[in-house]
N, C-alpha and C positions, 0 to 999 in steps of 0.2 A: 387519922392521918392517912393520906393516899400513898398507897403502893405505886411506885412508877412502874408503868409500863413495859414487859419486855422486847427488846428487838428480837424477831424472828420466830416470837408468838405466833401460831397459828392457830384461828376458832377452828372446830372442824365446823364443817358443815349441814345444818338439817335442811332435811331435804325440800320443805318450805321455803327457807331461804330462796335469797337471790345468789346468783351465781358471782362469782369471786372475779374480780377484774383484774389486770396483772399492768402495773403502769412501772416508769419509770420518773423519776423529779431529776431536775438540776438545782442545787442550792446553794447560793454564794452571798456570800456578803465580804463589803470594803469597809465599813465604819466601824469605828470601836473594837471590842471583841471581839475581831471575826472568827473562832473560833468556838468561842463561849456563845454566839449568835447563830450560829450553824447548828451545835446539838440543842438547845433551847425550841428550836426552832424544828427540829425532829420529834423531841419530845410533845411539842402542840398539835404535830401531827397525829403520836399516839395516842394522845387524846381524844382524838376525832373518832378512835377506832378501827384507825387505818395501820395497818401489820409491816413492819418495814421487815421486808425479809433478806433483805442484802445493802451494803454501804459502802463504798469506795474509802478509799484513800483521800486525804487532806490534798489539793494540788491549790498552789499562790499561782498566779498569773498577775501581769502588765492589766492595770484598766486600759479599754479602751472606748473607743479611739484615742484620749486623751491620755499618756503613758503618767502626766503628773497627779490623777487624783492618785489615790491612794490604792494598795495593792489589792487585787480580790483572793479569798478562800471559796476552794469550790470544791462540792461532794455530787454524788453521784447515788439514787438508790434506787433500790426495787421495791414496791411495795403490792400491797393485795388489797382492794375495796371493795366493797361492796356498793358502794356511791355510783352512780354517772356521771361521766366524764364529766359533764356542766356543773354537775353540784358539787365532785371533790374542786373543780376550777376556782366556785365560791369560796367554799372552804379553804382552800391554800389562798388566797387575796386577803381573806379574814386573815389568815396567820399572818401575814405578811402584815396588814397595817397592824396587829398586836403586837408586833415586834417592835415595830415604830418605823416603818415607811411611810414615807410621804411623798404625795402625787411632785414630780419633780421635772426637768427635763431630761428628757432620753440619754441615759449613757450615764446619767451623774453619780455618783456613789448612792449606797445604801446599806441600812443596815441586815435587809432581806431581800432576798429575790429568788423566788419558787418558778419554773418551768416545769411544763409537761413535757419532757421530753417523746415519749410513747404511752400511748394508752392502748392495749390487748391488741396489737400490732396492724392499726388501720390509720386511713383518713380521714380529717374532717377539716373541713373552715365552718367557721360559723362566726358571723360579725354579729355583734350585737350594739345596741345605743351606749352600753356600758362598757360593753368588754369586749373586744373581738380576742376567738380564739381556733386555734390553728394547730391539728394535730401530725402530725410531728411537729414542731418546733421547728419554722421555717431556714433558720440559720441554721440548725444544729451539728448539720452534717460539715460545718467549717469552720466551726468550734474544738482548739484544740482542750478547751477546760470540760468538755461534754464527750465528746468523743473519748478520751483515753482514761476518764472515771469509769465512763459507761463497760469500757473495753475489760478492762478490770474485772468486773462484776459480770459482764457478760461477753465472753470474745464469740460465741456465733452470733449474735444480735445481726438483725438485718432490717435496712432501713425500707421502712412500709411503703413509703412511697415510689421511689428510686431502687429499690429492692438489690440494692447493694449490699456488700458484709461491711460488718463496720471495717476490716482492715483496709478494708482496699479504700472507704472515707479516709482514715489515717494516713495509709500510704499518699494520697492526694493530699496532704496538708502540706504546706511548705517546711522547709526544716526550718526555716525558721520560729512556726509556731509552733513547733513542737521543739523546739529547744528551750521556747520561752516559759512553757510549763516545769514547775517545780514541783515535786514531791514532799511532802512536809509530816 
């Protein structure tokens, strides 16, 4: 039988190793479960090897654009890899159709959805024929469901590109999306 995983395991380090990455995810899901889809969906990460070293708070938000699909759960985490960004990217896409994602249109509910919010606090784009990907997380900074998990878990965080603190992102949110976030 498998031992699950612990959150906030840490390998140490030999000194052959690669060095330890420090990212952050967004994780949400509107289908089913979302709840039961969210740590599921943590645990496949520890699978991969990947150290979650911190987790937010459950927050419910409005889908959008569209306020009638059904409500999102959104977390927030910290984690440690030893992966490249490109390859934990694979990796979190895999968990994601394991979960049961399906290529959909933009916006539409799901029962997973992983962002990179920060990876070891840089830029990048990088388009590819499959996947294009974009480090910070081009919206993120006007996300009240990423912004006030992330704040949580991290209140000096400072956005890499724009070299903001997250509060003053927050403070720039309208009240009204920050009213519309629930704590759960």
């Amino acid at each position: 039988m498998l031992k699950k995983p612990k959150i906030g395991t840490v390998k140490k380090q030999d000194i052959l190793e690669k060095v330890v990455n420090v990212a952050y995810l967004s994780i949400g899901s509107n289908l089913g479960d979302r709840k039961f889809n969210i740590e599921k969906t943590k645990y496949l990460i520890l699978e991969q090897g990947i150290n979650i070293i911190n987790c937010s708070s459950y927050y419910e938000t409005q889908s959008w654009p569209n306020p009638k699909f059904p409500k999102f759960f959104n977390i927030v985490i910290k984690i440690n890899t030893n992966f490249k960004l490109h390859k934990l990217f694979i990796i979190l896409k895999k968990i994601e159709k394991k979960m049961g994602r399906k290529k959909t249109t933009r916006n539409h509910p799901r029962v997973c959805d992983i962002d990179i919010v920060d990876y070891n606090n840089f830029n990048l784009v990088k388009n590819t024929k499959i996947n294009p990907l974009i480090v910070p997380h081009p919206r993120m900074h006007t996300r009240n469901f990423v912004l006030i998990p992330l704040f949580e878990i991290n209140n000096n965080w400072i956005h890499p590109k724009n070299k903001r603190k997250i509060s003053k992102l927050i403070s720039n949110l309208s009240m009204i999306n920050i009213s519309a976030i629930k704590l759960i």
